[in-house]
N, C-alpha and C positions, 0 to 999 in steps of 0.2 A: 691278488690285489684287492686289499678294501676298497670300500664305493665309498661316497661324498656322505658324511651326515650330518644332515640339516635339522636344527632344533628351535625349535619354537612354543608358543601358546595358542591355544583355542579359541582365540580373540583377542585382541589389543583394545576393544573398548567394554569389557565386560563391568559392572556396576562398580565391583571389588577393583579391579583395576583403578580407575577413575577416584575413587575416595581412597587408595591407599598406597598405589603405587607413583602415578604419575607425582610430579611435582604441584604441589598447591597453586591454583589457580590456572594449571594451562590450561588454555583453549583447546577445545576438540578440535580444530583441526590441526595441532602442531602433535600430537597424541603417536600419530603413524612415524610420522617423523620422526620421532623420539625412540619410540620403541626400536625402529629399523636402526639405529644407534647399535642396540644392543642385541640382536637378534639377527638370523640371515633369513628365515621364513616364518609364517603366520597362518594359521587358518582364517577365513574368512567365514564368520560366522554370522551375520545380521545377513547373505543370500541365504541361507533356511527358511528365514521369516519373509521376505521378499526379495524379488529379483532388482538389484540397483539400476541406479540411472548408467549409460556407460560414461557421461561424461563424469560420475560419480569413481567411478574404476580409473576413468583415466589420470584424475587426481593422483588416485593411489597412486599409479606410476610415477609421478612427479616428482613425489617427497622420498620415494624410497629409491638407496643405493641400484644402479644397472644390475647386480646380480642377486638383488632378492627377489624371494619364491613365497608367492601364493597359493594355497592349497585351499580352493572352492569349496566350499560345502551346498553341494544342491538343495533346492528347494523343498522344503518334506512332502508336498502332496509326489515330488517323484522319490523321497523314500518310503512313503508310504505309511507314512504319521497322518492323521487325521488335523483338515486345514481349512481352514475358512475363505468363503470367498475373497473375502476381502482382502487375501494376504495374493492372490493373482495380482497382476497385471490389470490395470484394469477396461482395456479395451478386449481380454481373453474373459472378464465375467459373463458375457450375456451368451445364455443358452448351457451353461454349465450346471451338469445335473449334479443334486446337491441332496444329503440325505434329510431324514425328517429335522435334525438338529441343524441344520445348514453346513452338512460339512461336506467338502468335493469330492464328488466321485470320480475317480481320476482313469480315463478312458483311452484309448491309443490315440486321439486327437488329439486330446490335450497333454498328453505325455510330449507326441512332438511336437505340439505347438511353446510348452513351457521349456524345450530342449533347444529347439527354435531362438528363442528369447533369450535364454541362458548364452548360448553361444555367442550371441550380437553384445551381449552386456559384458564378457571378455575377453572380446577384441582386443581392446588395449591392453591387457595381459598378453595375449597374444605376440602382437606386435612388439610387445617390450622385453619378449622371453622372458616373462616373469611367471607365466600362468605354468605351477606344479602339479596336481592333480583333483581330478576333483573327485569329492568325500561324498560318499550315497551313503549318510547315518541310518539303515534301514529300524526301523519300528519293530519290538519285542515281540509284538502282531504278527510279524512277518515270519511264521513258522513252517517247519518241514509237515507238516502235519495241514496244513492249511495251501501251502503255496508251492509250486515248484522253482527253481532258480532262472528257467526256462523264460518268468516272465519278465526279467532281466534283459533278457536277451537285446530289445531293442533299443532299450537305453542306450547300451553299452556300443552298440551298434552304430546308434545316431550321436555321438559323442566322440567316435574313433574319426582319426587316430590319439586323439588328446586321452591320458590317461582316465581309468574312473577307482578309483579306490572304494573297496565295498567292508563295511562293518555292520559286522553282523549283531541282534542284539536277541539274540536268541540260543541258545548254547548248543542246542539239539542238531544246528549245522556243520558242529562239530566234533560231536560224540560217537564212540562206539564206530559201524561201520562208515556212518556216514559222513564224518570224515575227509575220507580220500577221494569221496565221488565230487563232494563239496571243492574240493579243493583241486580235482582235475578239472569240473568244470569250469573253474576262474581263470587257470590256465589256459586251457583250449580258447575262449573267449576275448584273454587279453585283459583281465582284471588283476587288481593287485586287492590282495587279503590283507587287511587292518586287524594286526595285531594289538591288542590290550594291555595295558595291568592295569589288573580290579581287583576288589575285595576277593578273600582268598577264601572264599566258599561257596556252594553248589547250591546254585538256584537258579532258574529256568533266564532271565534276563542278565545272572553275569555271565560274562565270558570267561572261559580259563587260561593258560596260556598256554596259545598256539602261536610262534610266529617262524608261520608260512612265507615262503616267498615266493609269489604265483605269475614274476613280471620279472623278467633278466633287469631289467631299468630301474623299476623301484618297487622299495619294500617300505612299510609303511605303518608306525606303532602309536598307539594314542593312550596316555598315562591319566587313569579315571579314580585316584585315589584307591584308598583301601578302606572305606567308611561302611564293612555291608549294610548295619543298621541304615545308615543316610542315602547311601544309592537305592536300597529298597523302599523307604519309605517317605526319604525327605518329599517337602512339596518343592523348595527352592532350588535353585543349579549349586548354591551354594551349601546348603543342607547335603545334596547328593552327591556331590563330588569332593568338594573341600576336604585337602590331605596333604599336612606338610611332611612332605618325604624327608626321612633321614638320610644321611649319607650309605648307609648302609644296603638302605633298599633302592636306591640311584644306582649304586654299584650293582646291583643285582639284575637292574635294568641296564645300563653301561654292557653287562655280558652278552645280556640277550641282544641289545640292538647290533654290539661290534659283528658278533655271530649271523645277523641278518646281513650286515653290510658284508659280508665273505660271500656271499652269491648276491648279493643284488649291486648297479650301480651307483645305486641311490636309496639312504634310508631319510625318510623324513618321521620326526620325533615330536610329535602335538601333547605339552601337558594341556590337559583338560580338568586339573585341579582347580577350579574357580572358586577361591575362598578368599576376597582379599588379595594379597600380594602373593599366595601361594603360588601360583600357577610361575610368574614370573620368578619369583624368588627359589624354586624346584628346578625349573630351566634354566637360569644361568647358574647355579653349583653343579648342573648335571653338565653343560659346557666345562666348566672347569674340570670335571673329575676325566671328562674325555681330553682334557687338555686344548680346548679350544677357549680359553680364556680371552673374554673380549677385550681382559685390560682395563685401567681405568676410563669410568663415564666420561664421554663429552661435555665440556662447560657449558651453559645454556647460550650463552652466543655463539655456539657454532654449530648449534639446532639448523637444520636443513627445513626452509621455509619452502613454502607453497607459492 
């Protein structure tokens, strides 16, 4: 029996969206609303940069349909991107050791205190069964040579039973022997391995394709263009990622996700093409070619208000 597959984008308010996709002139807050139209899930990408209000989250619940899925992307100082104080909470700044640049040093207290916080801010997910898993985009930094997976551990610990999807951005945790061990451990632990498509060459931050499924429940693929020039050297998200998928190469990812959904019960499918309408315009043909055709757009009067 195949598993449910949920497709979406890596943000509903990304710049490119907003000046290309939405309709001229809506309001940011009619934006969620819109999109959940056309979509059943979203990553939530603005928790990276900081943790929301939850009365910010409970909105979300509001505007979007009972069974759509959010899929969290944790805060980077817990993947371990280098993060400014500023981007804390800000009754968690004081006493937070910080490097000569000011950037946080991210300690077991403040891991659970920002893990702490995270979970109060998704309550209403929660509550609303909307909340899908949440995404630890871990940092290229973050190498087998440097770190063990070991230091995962608590995260993943203080998060459970709620899912944590782990992407890797470092290739070497899945190369050669290591591999298997990489991918025993996310089992043993109860994480789910974030599958890729990237650029289809060998260098230390792309990923190649692996998709793993290391969680009976869900399996979990994120679609980062094919640009290597721009994902290795762009400075923008849009520089880096931007890649309007052919039909061709949809269908290529269409095999791999059906193939994941035959051992998982759930694949969730995040384009992270942000170029414009890309991202959006890649995920609903990739809906269509799986045959989940949303059908024609809803008329703007029957937009789901807040």
């Amino acid at each position: 029996m195949s598993g449910r597959i949920l497709v979406g984008t890596s943000s509903w308010a990304d710049p490119g969206f907003v000046e290309e996709w939405y309709p001229p002139g809506m309001a940011a807050k009619d934006r969620l609303g819109w999109y959940a139209q056309r979509f059943e899930s979203v990553e939530v990408n603005s928790s990276f940069y900081a943790i929301p209000e939850q009365r910010t989250v409970a909105r979300w619940c509001e505007v979007t349909p009972d069974d759509f899925v959010f899929d969290y992307k944790l805060h980077k100082a817990l993947s371990r991107h280098s993060a400014e104080l500023q981007s804390l909470p800000p009754d968690l700044r004081d006493g937070v050791e910080t490097t000569a640049r000011g950037r946080v040093q991210l300690t077991r207290e403040l891991e659970a205190a920002l893990i702490e916080r995270t979970c109060e801010a998704v309550t209403p997910l929660e509550q609303a069964g909307k909340l899908g898993a949440f995404l630890l985009q871990l940092t290229p930094a973050f190498s087998p040579q440097k770190h063990e997976l070991d230091e995962l551990a608590p995260l993943i610990a203080r998060l459970a039973p709620r899912p944590v999807a782990i992407e890797f951005r470092h290739r070497g945790w899945v190369e050669d022997k290591r591999a298997e061990s990489t991918l025993e451990w996310l089992s043993e632990h109860g994480a789910a391995f974030v599958a890729v498509d990237a650029p289809k060459e060998v260098h230390v931050p792309i990923m190649p394709d692996v998709d793993a499924v290391t969680r009976a429940d869900l399996a979990y693929i994120r679609m980062h263009g094919r640009n290597a020039e721009g994902y290795l050297k762009g400075k923008s998200v849009a520089e880096r990622f931007g890649w309007d998928y052919s039909d061709e190469e949809l269908r290529e990812i269409a095999q791999r996700v059906e193939s994941m959904a035959e051992q998982a019960a759930g694949v969730h499918v995040q384009f992270n093409n942000n170029r414009g309408r890309d991202a959006p315009t890649s995920a609903r043909r990739f809906r269509q070619l799986l045959g989940q055709d949303p059908g024609p757009a809803p008329e703007e009067g029957q937009l789901r208000m807040a």
